[in-house]
Residue frames relative to the residue before (quaternion, step in Angstrom):
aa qw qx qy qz dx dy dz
X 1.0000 0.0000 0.0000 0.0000 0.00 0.00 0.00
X 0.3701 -0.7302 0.5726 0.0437 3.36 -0.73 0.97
X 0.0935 0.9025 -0.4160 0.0611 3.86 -0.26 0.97
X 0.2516 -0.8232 0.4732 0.1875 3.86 0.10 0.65
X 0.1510 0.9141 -0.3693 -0.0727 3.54 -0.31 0.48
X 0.1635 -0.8419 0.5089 0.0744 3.56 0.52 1.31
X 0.8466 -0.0055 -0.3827 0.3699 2.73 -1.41 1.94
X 0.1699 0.8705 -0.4259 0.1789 2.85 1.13 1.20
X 0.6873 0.4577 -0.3915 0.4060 3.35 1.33 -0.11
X 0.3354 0.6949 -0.3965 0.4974 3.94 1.42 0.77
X 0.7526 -0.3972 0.2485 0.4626 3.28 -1.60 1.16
X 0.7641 0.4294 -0.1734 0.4490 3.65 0.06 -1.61
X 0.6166 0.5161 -0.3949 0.4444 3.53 0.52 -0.73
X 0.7228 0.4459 -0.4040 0.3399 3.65 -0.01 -0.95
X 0.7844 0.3225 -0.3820 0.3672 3.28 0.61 -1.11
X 0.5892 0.5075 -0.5070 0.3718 3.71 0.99 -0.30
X 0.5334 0.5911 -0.4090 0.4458 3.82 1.21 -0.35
X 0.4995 0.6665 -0.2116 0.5113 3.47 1.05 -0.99
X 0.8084 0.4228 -0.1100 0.3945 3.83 0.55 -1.42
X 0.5851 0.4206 -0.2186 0.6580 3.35 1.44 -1.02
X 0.5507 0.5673 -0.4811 0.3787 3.86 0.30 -0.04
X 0.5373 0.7874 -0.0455 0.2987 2.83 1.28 -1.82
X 0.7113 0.4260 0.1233 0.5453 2.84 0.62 -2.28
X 0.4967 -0.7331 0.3349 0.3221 3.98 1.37 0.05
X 0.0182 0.9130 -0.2335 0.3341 2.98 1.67 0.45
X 0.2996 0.7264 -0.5681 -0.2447 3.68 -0.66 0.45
X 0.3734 -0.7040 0.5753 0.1844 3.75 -1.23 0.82
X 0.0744 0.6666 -0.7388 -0.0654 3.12 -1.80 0.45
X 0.3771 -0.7115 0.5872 0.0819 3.24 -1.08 1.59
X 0.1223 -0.5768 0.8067 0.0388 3.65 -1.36 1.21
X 0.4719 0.6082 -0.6195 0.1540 3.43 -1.27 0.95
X 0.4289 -0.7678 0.3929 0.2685 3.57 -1.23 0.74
X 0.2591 -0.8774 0.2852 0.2857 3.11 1.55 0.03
X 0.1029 0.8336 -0.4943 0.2241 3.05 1.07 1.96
X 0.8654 0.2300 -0.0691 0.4398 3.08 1.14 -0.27
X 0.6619 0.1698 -0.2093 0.6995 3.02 1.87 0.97
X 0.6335 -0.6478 0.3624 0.2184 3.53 -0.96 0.79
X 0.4594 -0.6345 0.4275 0.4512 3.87 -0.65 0.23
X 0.5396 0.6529 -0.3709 0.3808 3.37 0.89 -0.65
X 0.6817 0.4522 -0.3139 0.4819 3.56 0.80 -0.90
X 0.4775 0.4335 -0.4568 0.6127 3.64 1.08 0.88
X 0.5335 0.5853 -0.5530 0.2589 4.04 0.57 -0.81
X 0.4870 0.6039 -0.5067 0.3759 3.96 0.64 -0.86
X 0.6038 0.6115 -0.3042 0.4110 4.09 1.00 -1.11
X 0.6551 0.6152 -0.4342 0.0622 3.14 0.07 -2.00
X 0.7534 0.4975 -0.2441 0.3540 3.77 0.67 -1.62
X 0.6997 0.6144 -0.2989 0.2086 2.93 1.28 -0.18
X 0.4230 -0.8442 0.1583 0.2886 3.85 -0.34 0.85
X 0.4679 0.6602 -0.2812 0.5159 3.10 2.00 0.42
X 0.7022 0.4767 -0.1967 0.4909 3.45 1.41 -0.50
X 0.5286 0.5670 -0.6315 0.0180 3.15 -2.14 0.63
X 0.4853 -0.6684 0.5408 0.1587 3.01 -1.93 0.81
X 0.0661 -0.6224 0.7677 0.1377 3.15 -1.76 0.20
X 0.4790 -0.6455 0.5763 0.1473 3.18 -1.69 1.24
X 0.4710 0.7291 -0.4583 0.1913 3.36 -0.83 0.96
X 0.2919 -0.9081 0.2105 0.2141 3.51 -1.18 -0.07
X 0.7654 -0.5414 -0.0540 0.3437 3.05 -0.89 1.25
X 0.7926 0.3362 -0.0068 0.5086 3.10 1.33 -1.24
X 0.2943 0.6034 -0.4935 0.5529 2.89 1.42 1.88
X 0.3596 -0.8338 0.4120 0.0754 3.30 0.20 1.36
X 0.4757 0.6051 -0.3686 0.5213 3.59 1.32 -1.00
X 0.7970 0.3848 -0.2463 0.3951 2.99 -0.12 -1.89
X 0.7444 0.4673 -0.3583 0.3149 3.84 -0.28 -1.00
X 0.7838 0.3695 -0.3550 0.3509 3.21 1.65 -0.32
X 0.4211 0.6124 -0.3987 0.5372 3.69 1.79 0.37
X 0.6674 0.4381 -0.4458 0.4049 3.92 1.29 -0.16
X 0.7154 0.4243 -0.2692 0.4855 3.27 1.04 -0.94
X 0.5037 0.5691 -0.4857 0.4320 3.89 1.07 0.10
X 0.7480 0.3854 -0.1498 0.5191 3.46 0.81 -1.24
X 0.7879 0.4089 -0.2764 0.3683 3.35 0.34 -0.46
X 0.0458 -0.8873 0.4564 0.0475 3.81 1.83 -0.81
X 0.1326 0.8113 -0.5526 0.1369 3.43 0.64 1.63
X 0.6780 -0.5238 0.4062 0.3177 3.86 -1.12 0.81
X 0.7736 0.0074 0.1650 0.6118 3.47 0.76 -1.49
X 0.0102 -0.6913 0.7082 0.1428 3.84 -0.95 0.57
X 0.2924 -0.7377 0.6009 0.0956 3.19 -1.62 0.85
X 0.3974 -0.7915 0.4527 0.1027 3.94 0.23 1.57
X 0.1720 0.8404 -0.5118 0.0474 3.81 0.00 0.70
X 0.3938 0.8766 -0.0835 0.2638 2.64 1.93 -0.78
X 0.5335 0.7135 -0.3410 0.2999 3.84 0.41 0.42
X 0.4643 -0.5668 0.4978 0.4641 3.53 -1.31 -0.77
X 0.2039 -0.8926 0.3967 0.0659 3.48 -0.38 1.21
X 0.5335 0.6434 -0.4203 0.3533 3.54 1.38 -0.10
X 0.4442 -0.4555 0.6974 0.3298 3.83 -1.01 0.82
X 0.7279 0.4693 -0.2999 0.4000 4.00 -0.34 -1.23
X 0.6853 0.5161 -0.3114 0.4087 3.65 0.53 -1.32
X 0.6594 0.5018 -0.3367 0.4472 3.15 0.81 -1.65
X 0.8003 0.3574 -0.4006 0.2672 3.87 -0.19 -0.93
X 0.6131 0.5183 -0.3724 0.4655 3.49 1.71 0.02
X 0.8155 0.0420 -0.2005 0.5413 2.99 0.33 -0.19
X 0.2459 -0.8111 0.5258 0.0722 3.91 0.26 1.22
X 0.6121 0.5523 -0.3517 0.4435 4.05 0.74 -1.03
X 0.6722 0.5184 -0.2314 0.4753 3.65 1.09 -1.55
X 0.5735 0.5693 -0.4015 0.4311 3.72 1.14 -0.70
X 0.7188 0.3857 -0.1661 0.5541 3.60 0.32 -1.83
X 0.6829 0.4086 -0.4701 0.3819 3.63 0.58 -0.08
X 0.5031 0.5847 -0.3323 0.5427 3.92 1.27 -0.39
X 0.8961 0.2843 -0.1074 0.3236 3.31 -0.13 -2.05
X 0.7241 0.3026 -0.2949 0.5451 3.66 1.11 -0.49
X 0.7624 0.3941 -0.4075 0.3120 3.75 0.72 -0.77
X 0.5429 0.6089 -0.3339 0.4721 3.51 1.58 -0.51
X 0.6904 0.4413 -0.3999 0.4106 3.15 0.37 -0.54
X 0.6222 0.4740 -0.3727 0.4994 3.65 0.71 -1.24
X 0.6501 0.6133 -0.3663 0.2589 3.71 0.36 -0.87
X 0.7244 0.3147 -0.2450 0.5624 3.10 1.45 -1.47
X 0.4204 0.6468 -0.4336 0.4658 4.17 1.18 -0.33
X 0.7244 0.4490 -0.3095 0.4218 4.02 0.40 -0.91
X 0.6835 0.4691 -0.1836 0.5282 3.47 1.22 -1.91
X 0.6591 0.3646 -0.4566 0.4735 4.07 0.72 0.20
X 0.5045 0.4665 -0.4557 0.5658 3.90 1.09 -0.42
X 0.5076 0.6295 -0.4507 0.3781 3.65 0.11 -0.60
X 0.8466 0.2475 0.0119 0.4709 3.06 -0.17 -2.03
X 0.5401 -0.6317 0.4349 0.3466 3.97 1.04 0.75
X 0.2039 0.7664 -0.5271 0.3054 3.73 0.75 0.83
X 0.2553 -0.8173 0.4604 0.2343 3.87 0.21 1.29
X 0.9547 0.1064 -0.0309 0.2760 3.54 0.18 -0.78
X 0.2434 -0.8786 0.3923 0.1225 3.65 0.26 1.53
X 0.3868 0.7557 -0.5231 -0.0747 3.66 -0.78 0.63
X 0.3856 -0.7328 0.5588 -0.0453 2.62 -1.77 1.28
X 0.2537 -0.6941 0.6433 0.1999 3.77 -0.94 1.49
X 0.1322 -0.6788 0.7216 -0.0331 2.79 -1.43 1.02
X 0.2682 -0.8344 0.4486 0.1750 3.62 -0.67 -0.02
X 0.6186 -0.5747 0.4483 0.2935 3.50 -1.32 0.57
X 0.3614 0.6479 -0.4699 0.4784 3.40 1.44 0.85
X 0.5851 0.5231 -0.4691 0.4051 3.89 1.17 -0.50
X 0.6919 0.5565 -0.3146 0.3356 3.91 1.00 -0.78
X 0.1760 -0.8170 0.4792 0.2683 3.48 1.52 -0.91
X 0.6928 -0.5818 0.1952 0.3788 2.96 -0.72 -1.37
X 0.3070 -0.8283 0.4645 0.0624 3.07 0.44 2.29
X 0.4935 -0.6168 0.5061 0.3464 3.45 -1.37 0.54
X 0.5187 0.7606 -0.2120 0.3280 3.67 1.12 -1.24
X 0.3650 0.7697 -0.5215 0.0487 3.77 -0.10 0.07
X 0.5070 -0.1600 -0.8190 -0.2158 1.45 -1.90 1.50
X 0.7753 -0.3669 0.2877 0.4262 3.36 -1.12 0.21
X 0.4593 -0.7351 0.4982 -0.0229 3.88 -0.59 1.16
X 0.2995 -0.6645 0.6289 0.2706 3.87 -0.19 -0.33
X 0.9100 0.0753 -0.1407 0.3827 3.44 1.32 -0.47
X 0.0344 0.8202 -0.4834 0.3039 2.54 1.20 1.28
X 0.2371 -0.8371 0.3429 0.3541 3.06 -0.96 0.35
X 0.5194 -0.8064 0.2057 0.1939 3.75 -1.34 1.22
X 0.2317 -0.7769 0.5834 0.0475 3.72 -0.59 1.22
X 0.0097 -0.8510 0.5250 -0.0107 3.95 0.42 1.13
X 0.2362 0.9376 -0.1955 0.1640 3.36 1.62 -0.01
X 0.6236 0.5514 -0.2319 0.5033 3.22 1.67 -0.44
X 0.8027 -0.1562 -0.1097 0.5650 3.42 1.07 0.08
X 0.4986 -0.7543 0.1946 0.3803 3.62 -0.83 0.23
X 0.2597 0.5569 -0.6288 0.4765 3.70 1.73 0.85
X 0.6285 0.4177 -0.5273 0.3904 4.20 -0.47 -0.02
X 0.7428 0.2115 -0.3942 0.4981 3.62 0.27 -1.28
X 0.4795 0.5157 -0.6230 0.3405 4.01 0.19 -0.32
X 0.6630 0.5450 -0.2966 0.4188 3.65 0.50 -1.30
X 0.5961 0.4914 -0.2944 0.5626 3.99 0.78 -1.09
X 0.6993 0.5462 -0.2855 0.3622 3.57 0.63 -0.93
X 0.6305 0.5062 -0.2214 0.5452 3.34 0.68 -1.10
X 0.7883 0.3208 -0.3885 0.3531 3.38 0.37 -1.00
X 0.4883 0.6882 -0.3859 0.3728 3.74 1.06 -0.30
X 0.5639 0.7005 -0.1419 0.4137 2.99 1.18 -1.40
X 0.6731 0.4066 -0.1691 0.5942 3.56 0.64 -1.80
X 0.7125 0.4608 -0.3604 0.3874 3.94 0.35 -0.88
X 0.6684 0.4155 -0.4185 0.4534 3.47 0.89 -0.27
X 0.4915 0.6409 -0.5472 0.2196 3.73 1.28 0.02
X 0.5518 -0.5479 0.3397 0.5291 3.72 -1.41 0.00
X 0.4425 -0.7225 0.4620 0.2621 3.67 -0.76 1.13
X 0.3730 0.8507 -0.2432 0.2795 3.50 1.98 -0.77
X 0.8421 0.1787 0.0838 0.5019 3.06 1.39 -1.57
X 0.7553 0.2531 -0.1774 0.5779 3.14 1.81 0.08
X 0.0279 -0.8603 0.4332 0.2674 3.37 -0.09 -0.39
X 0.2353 -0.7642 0.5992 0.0404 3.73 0.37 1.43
X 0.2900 -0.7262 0.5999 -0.1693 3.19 -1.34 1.74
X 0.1068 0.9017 -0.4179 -0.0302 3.84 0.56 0.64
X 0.0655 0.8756 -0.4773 -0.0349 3.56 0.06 1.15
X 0.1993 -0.8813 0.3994 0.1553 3.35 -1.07 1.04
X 0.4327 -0.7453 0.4399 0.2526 3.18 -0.35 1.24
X 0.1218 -0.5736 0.7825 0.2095 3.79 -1.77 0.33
X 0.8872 -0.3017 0.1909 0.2922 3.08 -2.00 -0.02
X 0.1631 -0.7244 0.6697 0.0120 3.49 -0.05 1.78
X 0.0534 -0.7588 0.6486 -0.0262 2.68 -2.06 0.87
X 0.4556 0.7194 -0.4353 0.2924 3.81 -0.45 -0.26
X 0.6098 -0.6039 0.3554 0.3703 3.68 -1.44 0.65
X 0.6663 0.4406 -0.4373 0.4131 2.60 -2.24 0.86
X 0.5688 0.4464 -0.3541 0.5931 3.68 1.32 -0.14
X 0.6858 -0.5156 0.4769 0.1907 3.14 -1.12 2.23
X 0.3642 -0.6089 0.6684 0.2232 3.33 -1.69 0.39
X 0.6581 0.5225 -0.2329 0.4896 3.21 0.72 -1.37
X 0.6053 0.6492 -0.3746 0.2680 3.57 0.70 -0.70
X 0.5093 -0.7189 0.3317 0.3373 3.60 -0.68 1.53
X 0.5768 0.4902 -0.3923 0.5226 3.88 1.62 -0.73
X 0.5847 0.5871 -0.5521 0.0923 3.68 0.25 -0.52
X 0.4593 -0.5387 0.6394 0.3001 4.11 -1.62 0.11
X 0.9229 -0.0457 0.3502 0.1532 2.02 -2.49 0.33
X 0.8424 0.3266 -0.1380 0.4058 3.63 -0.01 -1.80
X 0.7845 0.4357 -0.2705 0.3487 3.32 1.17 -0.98
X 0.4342 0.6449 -0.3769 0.5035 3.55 1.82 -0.33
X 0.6052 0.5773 -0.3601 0.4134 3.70 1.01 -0.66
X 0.8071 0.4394 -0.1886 0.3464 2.76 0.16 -1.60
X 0.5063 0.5773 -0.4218 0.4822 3.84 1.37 -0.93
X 0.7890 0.4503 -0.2405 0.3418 4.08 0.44 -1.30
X 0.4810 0.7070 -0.2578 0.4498 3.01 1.86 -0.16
X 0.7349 0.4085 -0.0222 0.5409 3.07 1.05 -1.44
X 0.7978 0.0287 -0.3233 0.5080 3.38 1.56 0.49
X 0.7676 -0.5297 0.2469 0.2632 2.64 0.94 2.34
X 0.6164 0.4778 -0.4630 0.4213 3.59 0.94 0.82
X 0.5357 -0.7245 0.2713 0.3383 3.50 -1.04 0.54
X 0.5965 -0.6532 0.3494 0.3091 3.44 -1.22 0.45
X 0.1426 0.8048 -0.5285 -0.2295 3.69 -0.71 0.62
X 0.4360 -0.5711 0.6870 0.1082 3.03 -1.85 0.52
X 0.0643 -0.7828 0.6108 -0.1004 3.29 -0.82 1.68
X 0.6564 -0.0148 -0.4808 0.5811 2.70 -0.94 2.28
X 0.9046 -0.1982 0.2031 0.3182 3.43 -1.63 -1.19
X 0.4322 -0.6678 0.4015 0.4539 3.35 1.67 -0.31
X 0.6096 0.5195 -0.4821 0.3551 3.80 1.17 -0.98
X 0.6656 0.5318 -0.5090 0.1231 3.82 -0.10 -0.19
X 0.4378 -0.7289 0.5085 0.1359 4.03 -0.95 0.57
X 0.1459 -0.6804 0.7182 -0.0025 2.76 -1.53 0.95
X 0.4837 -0.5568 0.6386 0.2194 3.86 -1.72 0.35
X 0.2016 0.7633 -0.6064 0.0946 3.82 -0.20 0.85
X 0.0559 -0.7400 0.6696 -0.0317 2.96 -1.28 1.67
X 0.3514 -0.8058 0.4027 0.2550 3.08 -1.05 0.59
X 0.6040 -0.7519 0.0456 0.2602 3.23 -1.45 1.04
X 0.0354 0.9044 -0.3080 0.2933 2.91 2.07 0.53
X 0.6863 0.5523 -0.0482 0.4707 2.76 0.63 -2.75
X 0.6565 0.5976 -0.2413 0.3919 3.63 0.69 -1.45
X 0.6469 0.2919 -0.2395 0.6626 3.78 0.64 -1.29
X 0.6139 0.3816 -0.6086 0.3272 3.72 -0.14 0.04
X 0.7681 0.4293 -0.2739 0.3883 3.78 0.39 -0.95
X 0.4249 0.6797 -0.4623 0.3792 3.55 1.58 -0.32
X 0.7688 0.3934 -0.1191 0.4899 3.12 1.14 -1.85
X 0.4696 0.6278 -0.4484 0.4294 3.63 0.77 0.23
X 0.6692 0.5727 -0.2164 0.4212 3.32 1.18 -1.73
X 0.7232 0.5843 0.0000 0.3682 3.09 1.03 -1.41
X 0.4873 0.5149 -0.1960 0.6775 3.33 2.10 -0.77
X 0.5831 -0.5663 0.4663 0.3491 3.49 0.63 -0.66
X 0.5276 0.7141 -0.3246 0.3260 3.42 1.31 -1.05
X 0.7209 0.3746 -0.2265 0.5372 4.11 1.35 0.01
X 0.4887 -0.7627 0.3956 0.1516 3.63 -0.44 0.97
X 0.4463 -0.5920 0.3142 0.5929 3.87 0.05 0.12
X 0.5504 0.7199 -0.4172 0.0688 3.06 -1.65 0.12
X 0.6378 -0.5395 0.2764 0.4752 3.82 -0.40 -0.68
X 0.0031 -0.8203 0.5711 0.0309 3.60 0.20 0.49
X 0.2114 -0.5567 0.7392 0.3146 4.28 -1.22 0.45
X 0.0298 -0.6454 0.7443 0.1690 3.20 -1.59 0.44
X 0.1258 0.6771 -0.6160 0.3824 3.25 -0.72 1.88
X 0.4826 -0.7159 0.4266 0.2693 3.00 -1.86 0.65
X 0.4792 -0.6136 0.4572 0.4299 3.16 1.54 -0.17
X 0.7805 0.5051 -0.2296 0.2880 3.91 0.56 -0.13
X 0.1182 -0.8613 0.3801 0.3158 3.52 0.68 1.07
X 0.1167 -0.6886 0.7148 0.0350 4.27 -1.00 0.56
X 0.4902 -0.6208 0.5910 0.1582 3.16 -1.64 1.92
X 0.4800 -0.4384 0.5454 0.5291 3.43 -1.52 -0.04
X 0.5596 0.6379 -0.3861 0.3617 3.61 0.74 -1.22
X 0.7342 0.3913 -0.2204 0.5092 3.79 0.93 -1.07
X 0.6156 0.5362 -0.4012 0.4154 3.08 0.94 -0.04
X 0.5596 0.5344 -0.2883 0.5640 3.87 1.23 -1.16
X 0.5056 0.5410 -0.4227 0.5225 4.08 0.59 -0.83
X 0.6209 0.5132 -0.4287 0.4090 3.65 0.19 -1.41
X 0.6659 0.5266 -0.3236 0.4178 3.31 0.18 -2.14
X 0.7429 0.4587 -0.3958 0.2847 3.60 -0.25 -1.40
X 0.4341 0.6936 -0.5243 0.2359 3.52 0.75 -0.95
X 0.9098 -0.1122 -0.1034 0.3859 3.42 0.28 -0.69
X 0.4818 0.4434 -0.4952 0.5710 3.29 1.31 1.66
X 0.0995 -0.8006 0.5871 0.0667 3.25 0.18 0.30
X 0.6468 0.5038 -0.2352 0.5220 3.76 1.11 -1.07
X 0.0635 0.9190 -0.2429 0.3041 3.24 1.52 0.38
X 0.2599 -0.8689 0.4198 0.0337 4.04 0.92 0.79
X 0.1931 0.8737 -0.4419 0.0636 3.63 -0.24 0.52
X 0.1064 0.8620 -0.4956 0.0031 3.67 -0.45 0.89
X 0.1453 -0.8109 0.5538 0.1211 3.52 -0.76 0.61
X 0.3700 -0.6597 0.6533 -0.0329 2.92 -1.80 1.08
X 0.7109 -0.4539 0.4001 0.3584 3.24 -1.82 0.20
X 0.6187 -0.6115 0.4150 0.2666 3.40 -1.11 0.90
X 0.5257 -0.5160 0.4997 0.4556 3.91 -0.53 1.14
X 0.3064 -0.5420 0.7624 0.1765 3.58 -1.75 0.49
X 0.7322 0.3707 -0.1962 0.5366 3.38 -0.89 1.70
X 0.6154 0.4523 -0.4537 0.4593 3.76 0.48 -1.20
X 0.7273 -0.3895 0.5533 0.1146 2.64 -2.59 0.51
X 0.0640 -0.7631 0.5715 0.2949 3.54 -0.09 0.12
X 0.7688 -0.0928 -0.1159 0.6220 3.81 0.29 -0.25
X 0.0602 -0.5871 0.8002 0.1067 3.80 -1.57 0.23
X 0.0597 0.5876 -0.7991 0.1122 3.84 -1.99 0.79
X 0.3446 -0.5590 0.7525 0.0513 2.66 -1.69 1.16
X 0.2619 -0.6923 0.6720 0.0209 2.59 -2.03 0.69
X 0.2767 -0.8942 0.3507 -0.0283 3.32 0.57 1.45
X 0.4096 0.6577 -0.5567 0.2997 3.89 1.47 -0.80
X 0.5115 0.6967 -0.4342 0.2538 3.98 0.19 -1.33
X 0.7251 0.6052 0.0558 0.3237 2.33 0.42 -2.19
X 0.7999 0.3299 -0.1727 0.4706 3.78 0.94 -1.04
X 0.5462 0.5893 -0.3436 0.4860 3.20 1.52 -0.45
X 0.6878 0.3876 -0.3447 0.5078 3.29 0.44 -1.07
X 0.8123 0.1243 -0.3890 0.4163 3.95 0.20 0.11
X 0.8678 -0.3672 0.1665 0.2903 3.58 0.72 0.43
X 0.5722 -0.0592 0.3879 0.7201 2.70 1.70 -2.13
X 0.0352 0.6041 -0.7767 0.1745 3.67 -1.27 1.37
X 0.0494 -0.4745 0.8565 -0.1970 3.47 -1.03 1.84
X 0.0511 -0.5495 0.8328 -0.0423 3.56 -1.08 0.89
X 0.7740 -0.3532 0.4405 0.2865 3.71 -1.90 0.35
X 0.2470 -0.5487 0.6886 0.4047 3.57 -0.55 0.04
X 0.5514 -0.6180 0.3618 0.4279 3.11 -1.32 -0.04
X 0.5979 0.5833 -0.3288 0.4408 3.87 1.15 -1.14
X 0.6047 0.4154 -0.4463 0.5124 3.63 0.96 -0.28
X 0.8254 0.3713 -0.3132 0.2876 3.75 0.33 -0.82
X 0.3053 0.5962 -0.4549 0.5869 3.33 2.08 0.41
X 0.5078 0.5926 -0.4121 0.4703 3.72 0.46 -1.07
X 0.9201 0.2722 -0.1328 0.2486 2.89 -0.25 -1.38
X 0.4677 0.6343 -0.2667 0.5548 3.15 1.48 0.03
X 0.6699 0.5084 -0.1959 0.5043 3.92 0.79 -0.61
X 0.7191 0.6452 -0.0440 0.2544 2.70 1.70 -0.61
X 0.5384 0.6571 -0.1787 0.4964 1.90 2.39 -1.81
């Protein structure tokens, strides 16, 4: 199987680049590596199923001379602006990334007879629904910033494509976590901001009360369904890709303490804007592959402390 995977050289990308290797896979990474080095591909190079080409997405020319020449089976879209922050500054640069890139590379794989289209989308289209848990059809309020509706867009967009000749897979992602995900990095969480201040012995803060929740899956879990989607092994449609388990910040810091106990804590005002709780609902999601064991979470914290 032949697989294209734009932004493959990003947190998510490696390990889903990493998985399809795995899986016997061959990959070719489209990314400009604006927001991640080439090197974070070097782990690839020896490998004889792999290679990349630098470039960008929403260069229409170009995405259609990769997918002419290159005539991959399935492309996996990672590709985008991902900052919540970026997007509300510079909103034009957002809908130009997340909706025209995507269509750009979504047309130039229908083009080139490319069977199966998926696209991450994120649990940023629901904001902050009253309902939990989160549905696939629920309905979406992306309102809090304009990287959700760009995201809500795009996926509309892809659903109106002909399914005849592609089949466009839209999975939405909740709070990924797991090593190798940048601190500095405008997408990073909660877990990884910790763990960076940890490791230089500064304390942890918690802004507001600590009670509000989040759905962390790990990104393990993520490249497994990327490549599932991508195998075929997921029907079109909307799938959450979540663990289904909501975790406090407050339960999260407990975790930490286990074996700091001497452990520093300081709180701050509550984020203007933030989610107080987000959950997935994950049934969708397990049916269509059979079985969904995602990490617990204390094991994939484990395993992270570890790393």
């Amino acid at each position: 199987m032949k697989v294209l995977v734009t932004g493959g050289a990003g947190f998510i990308g490696r390990h889903t680049v990493r998985r399809l290797l795995g899986e016997d896979a061959q990959v070719l990474v489209l990314d400009d590596f604006s927001s991640s080095a080439r090197t974070a591909l070097d782990e690839f190079a020896g490998h004889r199923g792999f290679d990349a080409i630098t470039g960008d997405i929403c260069d229409e020319a170009l995405t259609r001379r990769v997918f002419e020449r290159w005539r991959p089976e399935a492309t996996v879209h990672l590709a985008g602006l991902v900052s919540v922050a970026r997007s509300i500054a510079e909103p034009e640069e957002s809908h130009r990334m997340n909706v025209g890139g995507a269509m750009a590379v979504a047309k130039a794989a229908q083009a080139a007879g490319c069977r199966r289209f998926v696209f991450a989308s994120s649990a940023a289209v629901y904001a902050d629904a009253e309902q939990l848990p989160l549905r696939e059809d629920a309905i979406l309020r992306p309102a809090l910033s304009p990287y959700g509706a760009h995201k809500a867009e795009a996926e509309r967009l892809l659903r109106a494509l002909d399914e005849a000749s592609m089949r466009v897979v839209i999975l939405r992602y909740f709070n990924v976590y797991g090593a190798g995900q940048p601190a500095d990095s405008p997408y990073s969480g909660v877990i990884t901001r910790f763990l960076d201040r940890l490791a230089r012995g500064l304390p942890l803060q918690i802004n507001g009360d600590g009670e509000q929740s989040r759905d962390f899956v790990h990104v393990d879990d993520v490249a497994r369904v990327n490549a599932a989607a991508a195998a075929g092994r997921l029907g079109p449609g909307t799938y959450n890709v979540c663990a289904g388990v909501p975790v406090t910040i407050n339960a999260l810091v407990s975790l930490l303490r286990e074996g700091m106990p001497e452990l520093e804590i300081r709180h701050a005002s509550p984020q203007p804007g933030e989610i107080r709780h987000s959950l997935g609902d994950a049934r969708k999601l397990a049916a269509a592959l059979g079985e969904w064991q995602p990490a617990t979470f204390s094991s994939g914290i484990a395993r992270l402390l570890d790393s």
